[in-house]
C-alpha positions in Angstrom: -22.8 20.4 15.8 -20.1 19.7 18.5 -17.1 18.6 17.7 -14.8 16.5 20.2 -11.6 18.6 20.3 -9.8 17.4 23.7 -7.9 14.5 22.4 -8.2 13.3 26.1 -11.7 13.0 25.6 -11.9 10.9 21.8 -13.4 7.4 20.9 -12.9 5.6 18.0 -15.7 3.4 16.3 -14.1 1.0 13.9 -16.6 -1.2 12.0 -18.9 -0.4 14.4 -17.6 -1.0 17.7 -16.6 1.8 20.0 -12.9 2.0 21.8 -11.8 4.9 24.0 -8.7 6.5 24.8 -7.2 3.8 27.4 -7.9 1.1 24.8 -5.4 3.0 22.0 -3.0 4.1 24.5 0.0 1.8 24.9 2.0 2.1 27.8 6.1 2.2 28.0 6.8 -0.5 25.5 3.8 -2.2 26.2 1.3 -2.6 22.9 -2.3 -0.9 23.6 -5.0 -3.3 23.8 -6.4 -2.4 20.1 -2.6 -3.1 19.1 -3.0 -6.4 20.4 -6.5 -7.3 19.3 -6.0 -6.0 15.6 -2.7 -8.1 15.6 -4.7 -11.2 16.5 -7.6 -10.6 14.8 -6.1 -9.3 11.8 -2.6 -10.2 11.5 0.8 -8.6 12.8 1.0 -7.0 9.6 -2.3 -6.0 8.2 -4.0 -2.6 7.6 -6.1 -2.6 10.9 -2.9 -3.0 12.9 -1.4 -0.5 11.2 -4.3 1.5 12.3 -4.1 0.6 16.0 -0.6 2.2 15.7 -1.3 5.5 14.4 -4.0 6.0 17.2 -1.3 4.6 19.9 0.4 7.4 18.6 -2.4 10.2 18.3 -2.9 9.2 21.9 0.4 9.2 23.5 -0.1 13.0 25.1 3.0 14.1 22.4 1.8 17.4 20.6 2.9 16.3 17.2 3.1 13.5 15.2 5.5 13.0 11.7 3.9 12.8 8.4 5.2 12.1 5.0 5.0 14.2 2.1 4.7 12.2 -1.2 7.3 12.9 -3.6 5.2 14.1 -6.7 8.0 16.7 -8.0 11.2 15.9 -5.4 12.5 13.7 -2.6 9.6 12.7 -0.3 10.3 14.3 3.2 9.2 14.2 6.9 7.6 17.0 8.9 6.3 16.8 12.1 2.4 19.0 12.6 1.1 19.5 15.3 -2.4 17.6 16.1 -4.7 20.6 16.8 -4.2 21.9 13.3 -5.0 18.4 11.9 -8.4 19.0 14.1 -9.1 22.2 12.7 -8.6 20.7 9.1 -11.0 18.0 10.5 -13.6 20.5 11.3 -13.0 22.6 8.4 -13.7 19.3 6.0 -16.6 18.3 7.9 -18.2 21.4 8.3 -18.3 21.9 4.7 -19.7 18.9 3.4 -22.2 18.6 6.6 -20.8 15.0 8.0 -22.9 14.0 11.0 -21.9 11.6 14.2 -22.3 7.8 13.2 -22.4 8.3 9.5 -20.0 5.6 7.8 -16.1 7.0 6.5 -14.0 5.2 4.3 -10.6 4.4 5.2 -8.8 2.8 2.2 -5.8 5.0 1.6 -2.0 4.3 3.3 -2.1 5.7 6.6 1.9 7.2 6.3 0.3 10.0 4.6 -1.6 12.9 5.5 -4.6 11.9 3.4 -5.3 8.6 5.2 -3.8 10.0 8.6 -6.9 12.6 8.3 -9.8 10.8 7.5 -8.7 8.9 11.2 -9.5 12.4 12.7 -12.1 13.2 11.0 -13.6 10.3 12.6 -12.1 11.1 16.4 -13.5 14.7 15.7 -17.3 14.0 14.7 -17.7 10.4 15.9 -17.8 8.8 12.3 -18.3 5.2 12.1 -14.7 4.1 10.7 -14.5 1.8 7.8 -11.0 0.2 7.3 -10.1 -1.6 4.4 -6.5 -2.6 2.9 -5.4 0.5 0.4 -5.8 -1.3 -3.1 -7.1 0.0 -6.6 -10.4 -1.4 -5.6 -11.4 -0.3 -2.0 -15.2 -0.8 -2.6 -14.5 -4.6 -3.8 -15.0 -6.4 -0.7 -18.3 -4.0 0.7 -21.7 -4.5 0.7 -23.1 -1.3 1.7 -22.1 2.2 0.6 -20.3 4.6 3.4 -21.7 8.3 3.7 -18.2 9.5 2.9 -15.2 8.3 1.3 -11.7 9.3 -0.2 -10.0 7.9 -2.7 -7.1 8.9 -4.8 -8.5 8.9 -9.1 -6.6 5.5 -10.1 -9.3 4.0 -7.1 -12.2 5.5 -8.7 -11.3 4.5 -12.5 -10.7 0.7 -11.4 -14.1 1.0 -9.4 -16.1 2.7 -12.0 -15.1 -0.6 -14.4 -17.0 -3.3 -11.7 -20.7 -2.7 -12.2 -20.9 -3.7 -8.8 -18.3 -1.3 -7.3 -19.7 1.5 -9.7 -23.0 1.1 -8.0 -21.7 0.9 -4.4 -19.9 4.2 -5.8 -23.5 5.6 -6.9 -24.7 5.3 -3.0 -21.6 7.5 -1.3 -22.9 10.5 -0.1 -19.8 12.1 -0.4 -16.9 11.0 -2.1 -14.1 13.2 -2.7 -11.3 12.6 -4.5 -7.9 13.5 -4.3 -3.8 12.8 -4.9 -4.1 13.5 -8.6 -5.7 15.4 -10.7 -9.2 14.4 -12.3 -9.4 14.0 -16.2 -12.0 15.5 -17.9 -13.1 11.6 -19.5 -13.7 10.5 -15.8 -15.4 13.7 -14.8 -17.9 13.2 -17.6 -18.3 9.9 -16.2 -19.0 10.8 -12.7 -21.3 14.0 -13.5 -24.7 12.4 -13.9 -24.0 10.5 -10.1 -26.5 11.3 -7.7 -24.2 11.9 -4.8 -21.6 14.5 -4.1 -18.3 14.0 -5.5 -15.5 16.9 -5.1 -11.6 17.2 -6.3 -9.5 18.3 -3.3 -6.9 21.2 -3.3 -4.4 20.6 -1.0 -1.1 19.3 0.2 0.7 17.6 3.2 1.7 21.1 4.2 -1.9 22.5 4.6 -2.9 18.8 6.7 -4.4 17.3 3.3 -7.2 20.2 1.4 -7.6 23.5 2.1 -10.2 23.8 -1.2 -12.8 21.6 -2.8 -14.9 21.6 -6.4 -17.8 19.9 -7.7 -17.3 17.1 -9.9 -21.4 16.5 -10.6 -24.6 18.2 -10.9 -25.8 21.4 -11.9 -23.1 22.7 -9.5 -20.3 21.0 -11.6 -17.1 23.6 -11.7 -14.0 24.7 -13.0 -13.1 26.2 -9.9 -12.1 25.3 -6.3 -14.0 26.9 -3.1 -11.8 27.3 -0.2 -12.8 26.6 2.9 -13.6 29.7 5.7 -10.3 30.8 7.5 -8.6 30.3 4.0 -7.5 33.2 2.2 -6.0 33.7 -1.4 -3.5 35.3 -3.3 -0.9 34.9 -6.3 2.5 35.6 -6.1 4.4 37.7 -8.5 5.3 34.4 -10.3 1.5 33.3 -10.8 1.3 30.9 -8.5 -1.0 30.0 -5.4 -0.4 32.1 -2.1 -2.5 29.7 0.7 -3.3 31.7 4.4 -4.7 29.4 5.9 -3.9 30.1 10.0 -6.0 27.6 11.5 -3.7 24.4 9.7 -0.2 26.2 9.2 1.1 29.3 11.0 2.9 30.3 7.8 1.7 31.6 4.4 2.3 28.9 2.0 3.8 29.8 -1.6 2.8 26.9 -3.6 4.5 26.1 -7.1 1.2 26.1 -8.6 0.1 28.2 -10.9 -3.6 29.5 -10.3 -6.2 31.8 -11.7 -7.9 33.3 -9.0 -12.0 34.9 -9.4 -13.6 37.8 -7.5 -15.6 35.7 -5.7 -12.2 34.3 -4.2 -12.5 30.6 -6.0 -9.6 29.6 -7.9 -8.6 27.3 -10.6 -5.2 25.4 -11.5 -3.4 25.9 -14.7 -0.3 23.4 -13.9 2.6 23.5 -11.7 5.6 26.0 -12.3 8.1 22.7 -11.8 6.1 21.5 -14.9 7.0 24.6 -17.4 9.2 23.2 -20.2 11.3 26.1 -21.3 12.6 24.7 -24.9 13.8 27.5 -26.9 12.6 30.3 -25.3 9.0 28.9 -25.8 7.4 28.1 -21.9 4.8 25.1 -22.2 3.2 23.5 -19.2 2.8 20.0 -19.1 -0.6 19.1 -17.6 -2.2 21.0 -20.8 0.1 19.2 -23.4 -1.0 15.8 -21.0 -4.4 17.1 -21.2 -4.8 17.9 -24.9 -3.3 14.6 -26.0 -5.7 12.1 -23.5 -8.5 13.0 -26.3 -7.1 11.5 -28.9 -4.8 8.7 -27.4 -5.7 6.0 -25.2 -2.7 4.5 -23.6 -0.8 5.7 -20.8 1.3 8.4 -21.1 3.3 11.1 -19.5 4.9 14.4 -21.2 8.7 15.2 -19.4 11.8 16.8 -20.8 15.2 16.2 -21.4 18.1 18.3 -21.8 18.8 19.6 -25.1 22.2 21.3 -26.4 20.3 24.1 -28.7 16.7 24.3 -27.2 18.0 24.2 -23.3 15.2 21.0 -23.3 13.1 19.0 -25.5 10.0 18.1 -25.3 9.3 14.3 -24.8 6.7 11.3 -24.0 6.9 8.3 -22.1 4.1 5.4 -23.2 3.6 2.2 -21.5 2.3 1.0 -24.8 4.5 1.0 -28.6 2.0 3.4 -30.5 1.2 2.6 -33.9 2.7 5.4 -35.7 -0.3 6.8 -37.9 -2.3 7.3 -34.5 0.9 8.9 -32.6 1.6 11.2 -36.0 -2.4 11.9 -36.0 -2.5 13.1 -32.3 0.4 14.9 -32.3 -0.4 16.7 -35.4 -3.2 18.1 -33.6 -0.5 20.3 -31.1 0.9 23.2 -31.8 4.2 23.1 -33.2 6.3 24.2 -30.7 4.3 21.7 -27.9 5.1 18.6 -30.0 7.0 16.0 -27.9 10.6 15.3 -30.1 11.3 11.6 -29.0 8.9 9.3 -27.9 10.2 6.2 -25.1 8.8 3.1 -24.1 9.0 2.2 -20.4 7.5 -0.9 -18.8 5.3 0.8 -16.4 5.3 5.2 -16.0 6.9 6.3 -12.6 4.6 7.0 -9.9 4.8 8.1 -5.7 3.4 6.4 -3.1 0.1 8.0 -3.6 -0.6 7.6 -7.0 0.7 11.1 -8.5 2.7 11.4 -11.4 6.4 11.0 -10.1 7.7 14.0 -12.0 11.4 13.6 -11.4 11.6 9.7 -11.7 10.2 10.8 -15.3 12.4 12.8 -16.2 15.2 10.9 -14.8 13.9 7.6 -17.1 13.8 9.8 -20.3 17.0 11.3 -19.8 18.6 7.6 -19.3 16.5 6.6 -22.4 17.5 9.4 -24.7 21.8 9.1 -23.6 21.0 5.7 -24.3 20.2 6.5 -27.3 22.3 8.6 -28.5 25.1 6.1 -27.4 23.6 3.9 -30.4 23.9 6.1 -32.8 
């Protein structure tokens, strides 16, 4: 397959008409003619115009263009990448799930971040027949006909999977992968008797959205991620997740991930080293108290710490929901001793970025404010 590389030489089909180059350029202060026509047809502020802008920009000759990271563990940032690494991560995506000019891509996540700013290229790059729709938690709600391919972050896919007509639209997507947060192992049982292709994606702004992808469904149903070619693997002393991957970032990457890697070079996440709760001596991670406790308690919930005067921290929970107190004793009975969450806090709604990830810090800035509050009544 051949894969449009020259920027100068890109079209863009967007729900099924074709514009070229001159029709996303805009000129010195002067709006391109898809700025204008999305703005009238759509609305000064709406999705599609927010669209037209990022290809004005993708076709204003600059080499680079600024992305956002999303803030899951710190303050979000900008960094500016330059466009033909976000073509080889294009190629690299579409090469491995075997996308072909004309079939139909989803567009339904923000377009400030990487993930939504590559599925745009992905299109430029093979000739996929764009599909915008406003980012919401049900992207499939106002379709009719499945797209060959489609990303979505998990909180999409759980809302979706609850509309029998959404979960059938779902059933029909060649390839759907999924990524922004991790995938639970109640919605992976839910997904693996689909027909089509779903994946989790491995990845961050850094590496131009996923550098690795694993199957969700079907006898090929894994544990582990496959990284694409060009991407090599290693783990620092720490244990976490060394990325090489020249073709989308000239620099080895030390992630704070820690990974198990296999000898057929696949790898698999254990939790994040930002997430290691060191109360007493005693290192716990977080995603495997989080994942032990989602099989026995159904509410929302997120594991964090706060400081603690003998223990350095102490382990804690924020809910969404007051727990009755025989199921919360029952679930957390079930822990090991030294994983058992000390205070439980109730917060109106559990802290979240821009793309749906856990907002780490924000949590454990709420529990620290809940547990000196507290203590003040004491």
């Amino acid at each position: 397959m051949e894969y449009i590389t020259d920027i100068s030489q890109q079209t863009i089909t967007i729900d099924g008409t074709t514009y070229t180059n001159d029709d996303a350029t805009a000129g010195n202060g002067t709006p391109s003619h898809l700025q204008t026509l999305f703005r009238l047809r759509h609305g000064t502020g709406s999705f599609h115009a927010t669209l037209a802008d990022f290809l004005a920009e993708w076709f204003n000759g600059s080499d680079t263009l600024k992305v956002h990271t999303s803030g899951s563990t710190g303050t979000p940032k900008e960094l500016w990448i330059e466009k033909r690494r976000m073509i080889n991560s294009a190629m690299m995506t579409v090469s491995f799930l075997g996308l072909q000019p004309h079939d139909t891509a989803l567009l339904c996540m923000p377009l400030q971040y990487i993930a939504g700013k590559m599925v745009v290229v992905r299109s430029l790059v093979t000739g996929l027949d764009l599909i915008p729709v406003s980012p919401s938690g049900h992207p499939l709600k106002e379709l009719r006909t499945a797209p060959v391919f489609a990303a979505m972050i998990p909180m999409q896919v759980f809302n979706s999977l609850a509309v029998p007509e959404e979960r059938g639209l779902m059933q029909q997507i060649h390839h759907l992968i999924i990524g922004g947060g991790a995938v639970d192992e109640t919605m992976e049982k839910t997904l693996n008797d689909f027909p089509n292709a779903i994946w989790s994606t491995y990845g961050m702004t850094e590496t131009l959205s996923h550098i690795a992808l694993r199957r969700l469904n079907g006898p090929n149903a894994s544990h582990w991620y496959t990284p694409f070619k060009h991407v090599s693997l290693s783990l620092s002393d720490g244990g976490t997740l060394v990325i090489d991957a020249p073709l989308v970032n000239k620099e080895k990457l030390t992630t704070n991930d820690i990974a198990e890697l296999d000898h057929n070079g696949h790898f698999r996440i254990i939790g994040r080293r930002d997430n290691t709760i060191n109360t007493g001596g005693v290192k716990v991670q977080i995603e495997q108290v989080e994942k032990a406790l989602s099989h026995t308690l159904s509410c929302p919930f997120m594991i964090t710490s706060v400081p603690d005067p003998k223990f350095g921290e102490r382990i804690v929970m924020l809910v969404e929901d007051i727990l009755p107190k025989e199921k919360t004793d029952q679930a957390l009975a079930a822990l090991p001793p030294y994983w058992r969450p000390k205070q439980i806090f109730r917060t109106e709604r559990l802290p979240q970025t821009g793309t749906g990830k856990p907002d780490r810090a924000n949590a454990r800035r709420i529990a620290r404010e809940k547990a000196e509050e507290e203590l003040s009544c004491q």
